[in-house]
Structures are given as C-alpha cells and as structure tokens.
Backbone bond lengths (Angstrom), bond angles and torsions (degrees), N, CA, C in turn:
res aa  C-N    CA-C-N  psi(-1)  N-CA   C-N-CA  omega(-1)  CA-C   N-CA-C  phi
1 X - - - 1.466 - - 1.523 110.17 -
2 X 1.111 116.59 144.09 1.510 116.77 -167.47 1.775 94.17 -84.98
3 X 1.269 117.96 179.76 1.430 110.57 149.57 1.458 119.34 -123.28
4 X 1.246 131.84 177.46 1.422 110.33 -164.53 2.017 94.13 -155.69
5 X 1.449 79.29 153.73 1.545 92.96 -168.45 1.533 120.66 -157.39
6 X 1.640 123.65 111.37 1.329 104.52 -172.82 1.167 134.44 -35.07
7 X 1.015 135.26 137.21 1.427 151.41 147.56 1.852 106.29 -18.75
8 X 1.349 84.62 154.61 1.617 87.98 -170.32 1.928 108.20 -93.69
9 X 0.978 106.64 116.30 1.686 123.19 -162.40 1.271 115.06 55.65
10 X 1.842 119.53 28.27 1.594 105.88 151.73 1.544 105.56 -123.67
11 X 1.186 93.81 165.85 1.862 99.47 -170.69 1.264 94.37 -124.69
12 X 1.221 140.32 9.29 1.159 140.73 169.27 1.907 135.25 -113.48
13 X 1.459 85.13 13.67 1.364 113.75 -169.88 1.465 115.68 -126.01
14 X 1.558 126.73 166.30 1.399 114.74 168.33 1.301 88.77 -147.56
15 X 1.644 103.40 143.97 1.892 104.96 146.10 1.298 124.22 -114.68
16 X 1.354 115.33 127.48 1.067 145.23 160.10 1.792 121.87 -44.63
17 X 1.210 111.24 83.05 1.583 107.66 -178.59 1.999 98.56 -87.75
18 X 0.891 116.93 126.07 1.531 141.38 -165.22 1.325 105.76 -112.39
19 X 1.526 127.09 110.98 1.404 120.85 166.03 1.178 112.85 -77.83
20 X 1.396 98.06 152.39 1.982 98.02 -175.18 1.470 113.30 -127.28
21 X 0.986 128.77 148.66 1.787 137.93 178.99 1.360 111.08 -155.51
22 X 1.857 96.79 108.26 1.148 119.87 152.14 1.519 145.28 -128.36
23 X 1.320 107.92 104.51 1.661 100.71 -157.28 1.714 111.12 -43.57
24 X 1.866 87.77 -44.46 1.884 84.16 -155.41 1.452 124.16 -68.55
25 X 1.778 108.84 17.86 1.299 114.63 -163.10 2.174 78.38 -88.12
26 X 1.024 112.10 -24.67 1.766 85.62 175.43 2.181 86.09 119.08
27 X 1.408 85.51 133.20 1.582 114.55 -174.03 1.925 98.38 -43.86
28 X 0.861 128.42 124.10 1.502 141.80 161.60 1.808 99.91 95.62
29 X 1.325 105.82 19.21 1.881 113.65 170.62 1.382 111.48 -130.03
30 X 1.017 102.24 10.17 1.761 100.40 -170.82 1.946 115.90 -72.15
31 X 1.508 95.04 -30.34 1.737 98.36 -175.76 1.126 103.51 -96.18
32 X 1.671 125.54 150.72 1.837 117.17 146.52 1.416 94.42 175.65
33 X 0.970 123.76 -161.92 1.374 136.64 -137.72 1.486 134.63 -148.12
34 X 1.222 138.05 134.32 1.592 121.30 -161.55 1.257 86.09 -149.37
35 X 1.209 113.57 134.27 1.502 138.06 153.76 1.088 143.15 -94.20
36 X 1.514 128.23 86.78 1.452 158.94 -127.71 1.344 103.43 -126.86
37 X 1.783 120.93 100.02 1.725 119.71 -168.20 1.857 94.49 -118.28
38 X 1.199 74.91 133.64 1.880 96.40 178.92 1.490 102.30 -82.60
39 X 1.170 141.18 100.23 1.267 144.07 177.26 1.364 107.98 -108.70
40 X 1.311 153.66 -32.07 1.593 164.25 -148.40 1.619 115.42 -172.81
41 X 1.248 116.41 164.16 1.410 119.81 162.21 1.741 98.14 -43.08
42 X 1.148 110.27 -64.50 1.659 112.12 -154.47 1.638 105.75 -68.44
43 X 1.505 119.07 5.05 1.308 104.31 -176.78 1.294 107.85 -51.31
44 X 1.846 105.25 -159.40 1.353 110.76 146.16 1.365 117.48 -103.31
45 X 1.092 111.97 -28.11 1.245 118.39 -170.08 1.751 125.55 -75.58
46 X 1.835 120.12 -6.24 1.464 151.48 176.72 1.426 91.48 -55.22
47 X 1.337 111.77 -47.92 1.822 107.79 -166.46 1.194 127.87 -59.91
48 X 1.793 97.29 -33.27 1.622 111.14 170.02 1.577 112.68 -83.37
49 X 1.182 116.85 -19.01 1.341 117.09 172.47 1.700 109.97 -70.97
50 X 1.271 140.08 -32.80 1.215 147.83 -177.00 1.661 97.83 -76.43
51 X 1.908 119.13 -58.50 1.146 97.93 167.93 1.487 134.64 -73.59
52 X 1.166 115.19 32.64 1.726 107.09 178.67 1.630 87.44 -122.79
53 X 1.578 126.10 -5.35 1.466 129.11 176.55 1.438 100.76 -81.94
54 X 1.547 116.61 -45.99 1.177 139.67 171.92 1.939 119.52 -21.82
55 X 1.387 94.20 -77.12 1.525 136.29 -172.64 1.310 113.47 -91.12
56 X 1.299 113.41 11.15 1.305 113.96 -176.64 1.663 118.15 -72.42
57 X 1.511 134.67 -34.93 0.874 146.46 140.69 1.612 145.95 1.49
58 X 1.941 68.84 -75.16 1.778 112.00 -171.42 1.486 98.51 -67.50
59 X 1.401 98.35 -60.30 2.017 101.79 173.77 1.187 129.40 -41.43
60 X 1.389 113.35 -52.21 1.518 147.34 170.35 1.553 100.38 -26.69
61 X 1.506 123.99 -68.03 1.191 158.48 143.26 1.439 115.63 -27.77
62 X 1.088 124.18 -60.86 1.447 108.61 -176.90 1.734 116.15 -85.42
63 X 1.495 99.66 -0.38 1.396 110.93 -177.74 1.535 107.72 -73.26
64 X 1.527 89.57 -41.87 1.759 98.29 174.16 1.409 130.77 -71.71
65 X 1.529 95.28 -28.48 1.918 117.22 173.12 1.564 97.63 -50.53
66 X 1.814 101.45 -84.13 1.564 122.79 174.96 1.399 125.77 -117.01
67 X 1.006 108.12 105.49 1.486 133.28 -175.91 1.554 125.35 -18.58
68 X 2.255 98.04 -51.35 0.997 107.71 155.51 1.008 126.51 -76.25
69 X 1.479 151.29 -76.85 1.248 156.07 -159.77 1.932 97.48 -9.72
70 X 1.563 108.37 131.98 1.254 98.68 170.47 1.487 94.77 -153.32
71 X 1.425 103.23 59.16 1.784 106.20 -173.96 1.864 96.07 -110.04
72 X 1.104 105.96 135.37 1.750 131.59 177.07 1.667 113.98 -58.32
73 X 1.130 128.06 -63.31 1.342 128.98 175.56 1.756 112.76 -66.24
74 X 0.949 102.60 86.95 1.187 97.32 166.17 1.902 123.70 -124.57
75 X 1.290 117.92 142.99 1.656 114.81 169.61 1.175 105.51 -126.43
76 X 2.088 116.44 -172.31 1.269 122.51 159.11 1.126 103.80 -85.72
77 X 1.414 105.18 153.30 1.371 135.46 -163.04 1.555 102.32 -94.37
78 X 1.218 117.44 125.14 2.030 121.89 -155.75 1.364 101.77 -78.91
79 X 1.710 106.86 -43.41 1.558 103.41 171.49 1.279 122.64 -127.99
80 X 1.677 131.88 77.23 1.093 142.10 178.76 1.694 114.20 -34.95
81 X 1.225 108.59 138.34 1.466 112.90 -159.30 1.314 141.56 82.47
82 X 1.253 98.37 -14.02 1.691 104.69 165.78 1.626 130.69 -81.72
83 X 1.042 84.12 148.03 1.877 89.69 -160.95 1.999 111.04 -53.26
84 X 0.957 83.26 131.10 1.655 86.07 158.19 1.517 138.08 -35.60
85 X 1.056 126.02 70.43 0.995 131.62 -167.07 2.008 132.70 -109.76
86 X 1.597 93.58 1.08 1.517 113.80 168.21 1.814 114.67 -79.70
87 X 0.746 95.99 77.54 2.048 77.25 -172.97 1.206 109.35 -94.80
88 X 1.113 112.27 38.38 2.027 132.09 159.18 1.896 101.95 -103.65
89 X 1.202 117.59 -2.14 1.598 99.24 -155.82 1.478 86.01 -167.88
90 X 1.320 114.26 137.70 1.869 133.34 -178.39 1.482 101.98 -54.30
91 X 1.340 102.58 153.89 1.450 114.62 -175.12 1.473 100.54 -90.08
92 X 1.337 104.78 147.52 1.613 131.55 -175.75 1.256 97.79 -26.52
93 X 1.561 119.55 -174.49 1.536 140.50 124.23 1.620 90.93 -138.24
94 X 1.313 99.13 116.07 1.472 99.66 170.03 1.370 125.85 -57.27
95 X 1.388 139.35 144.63 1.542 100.33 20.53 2.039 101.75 -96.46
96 X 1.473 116.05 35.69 0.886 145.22 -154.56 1.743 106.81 -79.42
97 X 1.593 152.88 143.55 1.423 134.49 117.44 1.218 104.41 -128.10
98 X 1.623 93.95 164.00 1.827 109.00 -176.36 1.190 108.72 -123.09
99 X 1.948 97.86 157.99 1.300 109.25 -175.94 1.871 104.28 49.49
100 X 2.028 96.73 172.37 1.635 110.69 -158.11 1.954 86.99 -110.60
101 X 1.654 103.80 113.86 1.051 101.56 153.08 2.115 130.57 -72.83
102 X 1.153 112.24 172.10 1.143 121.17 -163.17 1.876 105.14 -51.65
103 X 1.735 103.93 -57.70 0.939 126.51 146.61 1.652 142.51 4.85
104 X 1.631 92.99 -80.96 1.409 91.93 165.40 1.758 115.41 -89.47
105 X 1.208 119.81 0.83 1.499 115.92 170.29 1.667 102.03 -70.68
106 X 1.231 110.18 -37.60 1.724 116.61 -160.40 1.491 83.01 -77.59
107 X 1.230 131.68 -38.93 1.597 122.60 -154.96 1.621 92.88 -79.93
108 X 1.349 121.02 -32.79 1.941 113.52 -162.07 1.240 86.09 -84.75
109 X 1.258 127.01 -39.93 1.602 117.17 -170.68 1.481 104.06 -57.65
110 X 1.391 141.32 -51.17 1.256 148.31 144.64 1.626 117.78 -2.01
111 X 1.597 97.75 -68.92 1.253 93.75 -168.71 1.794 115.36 -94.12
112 X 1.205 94.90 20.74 1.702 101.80 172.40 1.531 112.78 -133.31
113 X 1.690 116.98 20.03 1.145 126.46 168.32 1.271 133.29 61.03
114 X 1.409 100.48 32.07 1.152 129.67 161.43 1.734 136.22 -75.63
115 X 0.902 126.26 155.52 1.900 124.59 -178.04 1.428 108.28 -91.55
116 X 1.058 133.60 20.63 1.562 144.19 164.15 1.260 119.01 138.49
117 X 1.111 127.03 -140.41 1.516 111.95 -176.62 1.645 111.64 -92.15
118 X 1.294 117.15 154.39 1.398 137.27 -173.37 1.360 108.89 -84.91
119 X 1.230 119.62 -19.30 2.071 116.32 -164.81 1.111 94.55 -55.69
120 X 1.448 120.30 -60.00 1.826 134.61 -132.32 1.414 78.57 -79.64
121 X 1.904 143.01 -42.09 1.679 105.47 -167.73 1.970 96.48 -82.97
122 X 1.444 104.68 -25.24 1.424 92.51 -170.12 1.529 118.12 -50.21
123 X 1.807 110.96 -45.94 1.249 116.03 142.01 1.340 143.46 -10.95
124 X 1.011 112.50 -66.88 0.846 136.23 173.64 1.499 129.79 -51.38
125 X 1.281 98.82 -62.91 1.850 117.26 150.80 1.359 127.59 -59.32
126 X 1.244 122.66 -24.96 1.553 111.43 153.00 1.413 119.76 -87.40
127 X 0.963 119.36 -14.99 1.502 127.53 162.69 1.415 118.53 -27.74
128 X 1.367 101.55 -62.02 1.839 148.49 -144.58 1.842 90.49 -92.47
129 X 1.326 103.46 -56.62 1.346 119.06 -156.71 1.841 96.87 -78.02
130 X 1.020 110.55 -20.11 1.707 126.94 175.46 1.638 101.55 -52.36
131 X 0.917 110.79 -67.39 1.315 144.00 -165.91 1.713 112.87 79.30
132 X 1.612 126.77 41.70 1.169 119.86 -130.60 1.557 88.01 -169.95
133 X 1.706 118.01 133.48 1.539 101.07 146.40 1.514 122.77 -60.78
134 X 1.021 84.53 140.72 2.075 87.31 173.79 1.867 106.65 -100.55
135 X 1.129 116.73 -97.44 1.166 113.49 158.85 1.864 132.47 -96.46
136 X 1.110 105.69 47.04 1.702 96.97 177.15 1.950 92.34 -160.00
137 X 0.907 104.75 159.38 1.716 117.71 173.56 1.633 117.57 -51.09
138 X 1.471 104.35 147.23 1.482 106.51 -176.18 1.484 121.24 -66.26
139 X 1.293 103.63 1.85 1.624 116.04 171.60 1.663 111.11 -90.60
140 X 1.506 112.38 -44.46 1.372 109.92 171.38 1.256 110.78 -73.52
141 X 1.279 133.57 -16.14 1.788 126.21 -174.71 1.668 110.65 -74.77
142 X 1.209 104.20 -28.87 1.849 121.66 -163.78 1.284 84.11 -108.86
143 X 1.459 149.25 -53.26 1.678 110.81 -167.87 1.420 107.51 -112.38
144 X 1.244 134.39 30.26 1.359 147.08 140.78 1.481 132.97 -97.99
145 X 0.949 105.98 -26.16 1.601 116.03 -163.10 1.686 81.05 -131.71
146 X 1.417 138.34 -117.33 1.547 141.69 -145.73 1.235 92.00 -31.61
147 X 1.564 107.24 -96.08 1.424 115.33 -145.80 1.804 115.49 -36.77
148 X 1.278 120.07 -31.14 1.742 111.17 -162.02 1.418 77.66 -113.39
149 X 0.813 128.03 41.60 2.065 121.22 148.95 1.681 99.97 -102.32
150 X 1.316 80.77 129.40 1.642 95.37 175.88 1.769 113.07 -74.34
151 X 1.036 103.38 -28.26 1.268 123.30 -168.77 2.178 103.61 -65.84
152 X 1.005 84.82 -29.75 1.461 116.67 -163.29 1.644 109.32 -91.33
153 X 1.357 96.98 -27.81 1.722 91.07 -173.47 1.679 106.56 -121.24
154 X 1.579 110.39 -3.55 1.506 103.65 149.88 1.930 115.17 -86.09
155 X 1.320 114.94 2.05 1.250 109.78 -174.44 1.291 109.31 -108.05
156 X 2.054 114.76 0.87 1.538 113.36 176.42 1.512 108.33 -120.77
157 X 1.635 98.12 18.14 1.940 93.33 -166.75 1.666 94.65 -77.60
158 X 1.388 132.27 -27.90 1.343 128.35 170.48 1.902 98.22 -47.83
159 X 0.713 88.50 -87.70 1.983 88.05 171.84 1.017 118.23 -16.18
160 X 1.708 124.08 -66.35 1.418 112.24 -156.98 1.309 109.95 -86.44
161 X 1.648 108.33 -0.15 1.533 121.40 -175.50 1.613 96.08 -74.58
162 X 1.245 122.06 -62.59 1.742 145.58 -172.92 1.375 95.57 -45.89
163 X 1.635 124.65 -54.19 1.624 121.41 -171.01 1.176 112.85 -56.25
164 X 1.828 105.05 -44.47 1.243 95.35 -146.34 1.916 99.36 -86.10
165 X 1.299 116.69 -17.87 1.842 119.63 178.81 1.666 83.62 -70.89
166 X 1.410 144.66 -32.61 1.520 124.74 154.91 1.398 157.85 -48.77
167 X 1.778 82.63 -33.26 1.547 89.00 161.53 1.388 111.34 -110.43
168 X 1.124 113.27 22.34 1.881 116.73 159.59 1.300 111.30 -93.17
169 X 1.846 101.41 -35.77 2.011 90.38 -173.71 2.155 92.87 -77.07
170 X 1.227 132.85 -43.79 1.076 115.17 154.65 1.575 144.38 -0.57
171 X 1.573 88.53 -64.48 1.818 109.50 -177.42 1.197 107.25 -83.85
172 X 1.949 127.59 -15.46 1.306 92.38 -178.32 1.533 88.68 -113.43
173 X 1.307 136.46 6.69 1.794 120.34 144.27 1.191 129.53 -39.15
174 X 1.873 92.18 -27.01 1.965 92.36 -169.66 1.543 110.98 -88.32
175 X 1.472 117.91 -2.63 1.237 114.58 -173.99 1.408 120.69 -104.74
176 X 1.304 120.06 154.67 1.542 97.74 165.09 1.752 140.92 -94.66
177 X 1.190 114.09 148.76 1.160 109.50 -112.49 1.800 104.08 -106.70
178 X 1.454 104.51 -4.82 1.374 128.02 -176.80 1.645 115.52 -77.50
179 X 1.506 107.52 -155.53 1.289 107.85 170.66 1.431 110.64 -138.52
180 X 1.089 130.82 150.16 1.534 147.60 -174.03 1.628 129.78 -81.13
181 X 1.119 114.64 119.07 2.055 102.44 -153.88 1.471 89.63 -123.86
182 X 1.243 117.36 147.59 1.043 109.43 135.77 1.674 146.41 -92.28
183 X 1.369 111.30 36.63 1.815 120.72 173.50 2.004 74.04 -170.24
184 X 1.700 67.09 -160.31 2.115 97.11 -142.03 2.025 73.09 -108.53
185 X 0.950 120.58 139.99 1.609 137.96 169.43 1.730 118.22 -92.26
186 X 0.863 107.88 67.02 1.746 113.29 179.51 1.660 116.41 -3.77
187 X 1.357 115.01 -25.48 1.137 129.05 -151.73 1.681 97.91 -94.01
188 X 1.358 106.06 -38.83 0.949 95.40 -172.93 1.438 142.40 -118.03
189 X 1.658 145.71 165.66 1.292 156.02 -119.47 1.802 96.49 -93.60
190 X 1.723 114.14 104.80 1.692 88.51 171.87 1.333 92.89 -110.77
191 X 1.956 86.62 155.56 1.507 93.85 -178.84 1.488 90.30 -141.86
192 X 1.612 125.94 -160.68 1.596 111.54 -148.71 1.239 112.95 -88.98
193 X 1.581 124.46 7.85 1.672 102.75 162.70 1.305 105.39 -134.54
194 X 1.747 125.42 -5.26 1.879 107.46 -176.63 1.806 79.23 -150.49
195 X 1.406 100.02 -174.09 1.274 108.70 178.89 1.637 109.60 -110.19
196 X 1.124 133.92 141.69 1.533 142.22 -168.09 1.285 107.74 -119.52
197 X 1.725 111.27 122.05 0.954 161.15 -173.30 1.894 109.53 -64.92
198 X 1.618 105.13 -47.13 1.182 99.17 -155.98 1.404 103.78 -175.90
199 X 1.426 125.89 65.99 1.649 120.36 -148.27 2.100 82.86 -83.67
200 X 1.037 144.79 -55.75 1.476 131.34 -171.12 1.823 104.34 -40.22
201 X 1.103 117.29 -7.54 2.013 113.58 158.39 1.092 113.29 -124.72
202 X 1.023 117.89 43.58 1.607 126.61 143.43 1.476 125.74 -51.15
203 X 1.015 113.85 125.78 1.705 130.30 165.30 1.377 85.80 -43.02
204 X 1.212 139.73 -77.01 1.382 129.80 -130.40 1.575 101.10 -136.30
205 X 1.936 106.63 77.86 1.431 115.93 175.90 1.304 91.20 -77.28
206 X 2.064 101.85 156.89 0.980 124.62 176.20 1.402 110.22 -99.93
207 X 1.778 119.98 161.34 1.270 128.34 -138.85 2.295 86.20 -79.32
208 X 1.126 111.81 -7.20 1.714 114.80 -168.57 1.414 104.16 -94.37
209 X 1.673 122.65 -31.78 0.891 130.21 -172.80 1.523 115.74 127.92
210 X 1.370 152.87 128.69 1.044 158.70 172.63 1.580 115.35 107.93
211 X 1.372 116.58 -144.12 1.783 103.54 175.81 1.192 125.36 -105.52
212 X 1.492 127.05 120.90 1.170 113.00 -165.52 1.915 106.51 -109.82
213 X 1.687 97.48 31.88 1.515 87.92 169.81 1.737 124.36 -68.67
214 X 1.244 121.64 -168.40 1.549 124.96 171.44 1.451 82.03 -97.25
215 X 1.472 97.05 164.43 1.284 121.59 -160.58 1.552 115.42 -87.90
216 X 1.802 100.43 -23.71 1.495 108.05 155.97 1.569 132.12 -80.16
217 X 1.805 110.41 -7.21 1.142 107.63 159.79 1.828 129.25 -75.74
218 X 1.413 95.68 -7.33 1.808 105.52 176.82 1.702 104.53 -47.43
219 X 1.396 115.42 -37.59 1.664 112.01 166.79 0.902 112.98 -28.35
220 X 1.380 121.39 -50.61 1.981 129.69 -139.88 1.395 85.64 -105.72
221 X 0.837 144.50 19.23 1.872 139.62 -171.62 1.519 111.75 -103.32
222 X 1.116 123.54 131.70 1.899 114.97 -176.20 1.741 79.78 -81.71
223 X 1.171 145.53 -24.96 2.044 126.03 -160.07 1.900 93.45 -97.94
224 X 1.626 101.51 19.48 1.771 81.89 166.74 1.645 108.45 -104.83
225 X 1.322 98.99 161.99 1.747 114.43 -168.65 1.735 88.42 -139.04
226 X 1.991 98.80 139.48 1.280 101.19 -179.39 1.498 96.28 -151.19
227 X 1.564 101.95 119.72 1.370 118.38 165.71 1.200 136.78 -76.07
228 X 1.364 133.57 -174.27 1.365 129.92 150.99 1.776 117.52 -50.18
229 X 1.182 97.99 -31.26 1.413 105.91 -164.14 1.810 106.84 -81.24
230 X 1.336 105.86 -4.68 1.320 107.88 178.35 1.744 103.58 -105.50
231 X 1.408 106.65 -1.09 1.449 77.11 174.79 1.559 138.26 -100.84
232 X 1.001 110.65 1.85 1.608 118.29 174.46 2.098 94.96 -67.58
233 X 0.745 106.79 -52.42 1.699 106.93 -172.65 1.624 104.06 -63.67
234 X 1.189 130.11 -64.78 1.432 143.90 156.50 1.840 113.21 -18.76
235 X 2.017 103.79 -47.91 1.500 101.32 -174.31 1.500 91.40 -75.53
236 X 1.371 136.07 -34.68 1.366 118.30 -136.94 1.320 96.12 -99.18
237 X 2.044 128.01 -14.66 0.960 124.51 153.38 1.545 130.74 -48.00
238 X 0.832 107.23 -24.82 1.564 136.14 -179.80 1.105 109.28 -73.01
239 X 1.368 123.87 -68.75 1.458 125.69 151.95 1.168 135.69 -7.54
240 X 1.275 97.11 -54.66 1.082 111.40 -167.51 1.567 126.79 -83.14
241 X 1.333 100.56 -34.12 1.261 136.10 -167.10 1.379 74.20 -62.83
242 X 1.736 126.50 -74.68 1.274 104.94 -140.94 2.066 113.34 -74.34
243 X 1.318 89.70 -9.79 1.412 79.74 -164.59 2.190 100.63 -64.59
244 X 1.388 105.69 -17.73 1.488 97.93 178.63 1.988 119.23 -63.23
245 X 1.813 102.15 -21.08 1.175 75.80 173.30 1.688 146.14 -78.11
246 X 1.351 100.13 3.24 1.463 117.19 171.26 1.515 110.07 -99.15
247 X 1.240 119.95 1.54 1.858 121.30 150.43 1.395 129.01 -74.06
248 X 1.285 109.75 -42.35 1.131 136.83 -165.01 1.903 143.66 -116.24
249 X 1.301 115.63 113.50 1.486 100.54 -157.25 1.584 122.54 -50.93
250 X 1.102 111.22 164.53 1.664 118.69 -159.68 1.582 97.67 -56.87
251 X 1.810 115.57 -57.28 1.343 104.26 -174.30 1.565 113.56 -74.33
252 X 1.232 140.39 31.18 1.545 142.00 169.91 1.340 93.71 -110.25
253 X 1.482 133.58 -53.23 1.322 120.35 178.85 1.444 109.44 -79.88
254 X 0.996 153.07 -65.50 1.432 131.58 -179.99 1.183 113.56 -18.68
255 X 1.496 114.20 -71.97 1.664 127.66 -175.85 1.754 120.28 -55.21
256 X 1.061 99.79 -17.74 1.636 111.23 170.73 1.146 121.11 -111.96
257 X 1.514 142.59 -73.29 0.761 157.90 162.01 1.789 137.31 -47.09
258 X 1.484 112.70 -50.70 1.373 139.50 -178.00 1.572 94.66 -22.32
259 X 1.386 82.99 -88.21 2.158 96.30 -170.87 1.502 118.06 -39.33
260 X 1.519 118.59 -38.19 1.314 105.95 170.39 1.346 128.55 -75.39
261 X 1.479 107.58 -18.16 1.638 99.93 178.87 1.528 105.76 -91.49
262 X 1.546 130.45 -28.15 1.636 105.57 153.74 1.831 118.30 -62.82
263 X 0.834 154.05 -24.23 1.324 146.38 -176.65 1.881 90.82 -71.00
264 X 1.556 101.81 -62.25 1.684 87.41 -172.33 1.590 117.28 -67.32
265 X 1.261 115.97 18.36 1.941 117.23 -174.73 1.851 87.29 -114.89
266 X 1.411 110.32 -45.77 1.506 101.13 167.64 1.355 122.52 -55.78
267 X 1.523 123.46 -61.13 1.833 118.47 162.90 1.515 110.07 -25.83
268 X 1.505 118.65 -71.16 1.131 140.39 161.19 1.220 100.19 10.97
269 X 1.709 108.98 -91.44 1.198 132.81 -174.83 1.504 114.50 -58.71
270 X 1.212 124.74 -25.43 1.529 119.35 172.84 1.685 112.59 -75.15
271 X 1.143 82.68 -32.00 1.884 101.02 -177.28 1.521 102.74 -60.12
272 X 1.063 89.91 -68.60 2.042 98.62 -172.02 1.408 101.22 137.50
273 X 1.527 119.01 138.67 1.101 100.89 -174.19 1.942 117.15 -89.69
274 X 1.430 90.58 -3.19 1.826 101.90 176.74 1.464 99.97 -62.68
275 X 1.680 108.60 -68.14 1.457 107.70 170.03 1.712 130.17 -28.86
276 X 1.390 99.57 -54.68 1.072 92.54 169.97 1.650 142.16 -62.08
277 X 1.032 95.89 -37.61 1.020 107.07 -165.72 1.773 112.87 -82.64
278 X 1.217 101.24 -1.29 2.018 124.21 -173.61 1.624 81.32 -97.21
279 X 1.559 129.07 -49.23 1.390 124.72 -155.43 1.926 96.74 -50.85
280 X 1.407 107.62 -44.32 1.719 113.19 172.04 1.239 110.68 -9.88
281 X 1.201 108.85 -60.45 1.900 128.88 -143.99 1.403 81.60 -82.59
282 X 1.268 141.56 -21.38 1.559 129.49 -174.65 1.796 122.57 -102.18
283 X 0.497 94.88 12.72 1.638 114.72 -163.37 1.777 86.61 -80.60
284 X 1.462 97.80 131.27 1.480 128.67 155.51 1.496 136.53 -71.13
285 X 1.316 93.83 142.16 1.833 81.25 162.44 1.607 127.16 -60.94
286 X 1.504 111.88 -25.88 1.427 121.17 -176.48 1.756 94.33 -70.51
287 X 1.195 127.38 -43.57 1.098 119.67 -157.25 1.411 106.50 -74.91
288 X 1.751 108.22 -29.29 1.738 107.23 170.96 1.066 117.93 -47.51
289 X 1.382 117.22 -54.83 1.244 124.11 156.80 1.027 140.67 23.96
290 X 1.846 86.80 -111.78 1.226 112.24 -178.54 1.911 123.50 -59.45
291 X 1.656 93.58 -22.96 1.609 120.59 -176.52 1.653 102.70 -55.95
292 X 1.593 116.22 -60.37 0.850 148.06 159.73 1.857 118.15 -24.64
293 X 1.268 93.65 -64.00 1.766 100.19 169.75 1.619 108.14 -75.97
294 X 1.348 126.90 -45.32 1.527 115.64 164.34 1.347 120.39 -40.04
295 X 0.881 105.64 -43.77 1.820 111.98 -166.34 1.317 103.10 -79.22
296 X 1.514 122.15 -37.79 1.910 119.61 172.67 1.097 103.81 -85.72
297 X 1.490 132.10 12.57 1.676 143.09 -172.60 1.717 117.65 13.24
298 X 1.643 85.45 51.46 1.124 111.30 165.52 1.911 119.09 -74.82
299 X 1.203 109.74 13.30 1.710 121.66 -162.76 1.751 87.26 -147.94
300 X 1.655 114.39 20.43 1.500 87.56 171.80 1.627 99.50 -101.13
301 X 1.648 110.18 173.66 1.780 104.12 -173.25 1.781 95.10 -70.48
C-alpha cells in the first residue's frame, strides 16, 4: 500500500510515496521509493487513486483476515483452497488473492483478443514515455527499453539523420581537402601553404570579390594543389602546430588550431610519412618565415 500525503501547498492534490522491491536491481538496491502525486485526471498518480477507490473493500477485509497484509492489488480468489502456486505474488488469505499472476494476464489477454499479455508492452511504453530510468540503471533504460522500441526509433530517425550529416560535415573538415600533383602547374595561384587552382570558387568568397579564406584554410579547399615543393613548409607547419599544444589551453587550441593539424596529419598520411618527414631536412628560410607569420596569423584576411 502506498501511503499518501498532501502535497506541499496544494490541498487538492496527493502524493503517493510507493514502496518498491526489486531483487534484480543487485543485493543492497533492492528497496526504495517513488513518489507519485495525483494532481488531475492526467496525473500519474489519479490511477492509483482510482485503485485504492477500487480495493477499498477487498483491503478492508483482508485487514480483518490478516492484520498485516498491507498489499493494494487485491481480488476474490476463483478457487478458494487451492494451493499456492504463484511464487511471483503473496499467498492468498481466503477467500482473498493478490496482485496479477502470469496466468490470469495470459487468460484476459485471451479473452480480449489479444497475443498474450499486455503489461510487458504497457510497460514498456511508460518506460519509453518516462523519458527517465524508473526503477533499473541508465544503461538498462536505453538498451532495454529506448533503443529496441520501434516507437522510439521512428521518432529519433530525424536525429540520427541530423547527427549523422554532422559527423560527416565534421570528418570531411578534418581532412585535406585539395588534390595531390606531382610538379607546380604554371597556371596556377600560389599563396602561403598550397597552390590555388581557382580562388573566384571558393567556399569562402570575400565580400570585394575573390577568396577571403585564411591562408591555412587553403587545406580545406577542393581548388588547392600540393606538390613536392610544398612540403618542407607544410611539414614544418605541422611542427609547429603541434608543439603549440603544450603552450596553450585545450579550448584555444581546439578552437584555433585542431582542424588544421588533422587535415595536415591527413596530407601527411597521403604524402608518406618517410617523405614527409625527409621534406624537414629541406625547409628554407622563406618557409620559416612564412611558418612563423601563419602561426602569429599575421597573413590572415
């Protein structure tokens, strides 16, 4: 039996404190408590108010049978005298039983044309509809109950649709984003870390006309082209890049830095890392440089 007690500054309400017992929550979790207030038809807590209107009787009655017994579900018992045979649910006091054995759920489901019993989806659906563990861990609520509700995964495919075009525009920020030559193309635009193809189709025209990206976003550009001749400046950018993350706090380098040093570890990796890492030994003073002014983004627009 729950016990019940107005609400705190309404007089028109009750809460329902509900004892709870569950073994399989694990030895020293089995007892506790939920507080369930009947405020309206639509509460949650109205339902238990109808069954304690319900059972009012039956209790009445078994109070007088056994003194203790103070369990809520109670009916008459169809065949008084028969042995105990629920060992999910307390034994009778005739002409008394408690709580819904397995039994008569399978039998009403039967006679209301149903495919077995209804608790486990009704269950189930307030579970879901909770949005909340109720009684079991936030690991059993999401891979027992959410995730394999159907109900549940036509109502998050907008979601997992949105994440997942998120962690694609993500994955291809982290890469670089050009194309790979072997020589320098006469044709085309160099500027301080790749050579450009075609700055009037730029992702990111400027408000005058032409590209108004930073000069370390030319990575992320489909009109960049990168030679041999770009990689001694490219490795030592790299270099460099990483030595800032031990200068600098995590959210200043993420937010600045992050994306360019995966795009240049992806080149990296297209490059070779032998190559790369020989390009070192070639590196210029111009390229210090220019490395130098990237990094004080003194060359951004």
């Amino acid at each position: 039996m729950p016990t019940t007690a107005p609400s705190v500054g309404e007089t028109t309400s009750a809460t329902y404190q509900v004892q709870l017992e569950k073994r399989r929550a694990g030895r020293g979790h089995w007892f506790s408590t939920e507080n369930i207030t009947d405020s309206g038809a639509d509460s949650p807590g109205r339902l238990i108010t109808q069954a304690l209107e319900a059972t009012t009787h039956g209790r009445a009655l078994a109070n007088r049978l056994a003194p203790e017994i103070d369990l809520l579900m109670v009916a008459r018992a169809h065949q008084p005298g028969q042995g105990h045979l629920g060992l999910d649910r307390p034994s009778a006091v005739e002409p008394l039983s408690f709580g819904i054995s397995y039994a008569m759920a399978k039998s009403w489901a039967r006679s209301h044309g149903l495919h077995g019993s209804p608790f486990q989806r009704t269950r189930r659906t307030t579970v879901t509809r909770e949005g909340r563990p109720l009684q079991h861990t936030q690991g059993t609520h999401e891979s027992v109950y959410v995730l394999p509700d159907k109900q549940v995964q036509r109502a998050s495919q907008d979601v997992f649709e949105t994440g997942a075009h998120e962690a694609l525009e993500q994955a291809m920020a982290a890469v670089f984003g050009g194309k790979i030559t072997d020589e320098a193309d006469p044709g085309h635009q160099p500027t301080a870390t790749v050579d450009c193809e075609d700055e009037t189709t730029t992702p990111w025209p400027a408000p005058g006309g032409g590209c108004g990206a930073d000069f370390l976003l030319c990575m992320a550009c489909p009109n960049a082209h990168v030679h041999p001749g770009h990689h001694p400046r490219l490795a030592l950018l790299h270099q460099q890049i990483l030595s800032l993350r031990s200068a600098l706090d995590d959210d200043t380098f993420l937010s600045r830095w992050n994306d360019h040093l995966l795009r240049l570890e992806n080149l990296r990796d297209k490059v070779g890392p032998a190559a790369w890492k020989a390009a070192l030994t070639r590196v210029s003073d111009t390229d210090r440089t220019v490395v130098q002014l990237l990094l004080k983004e003194d060359l951004a627009p």
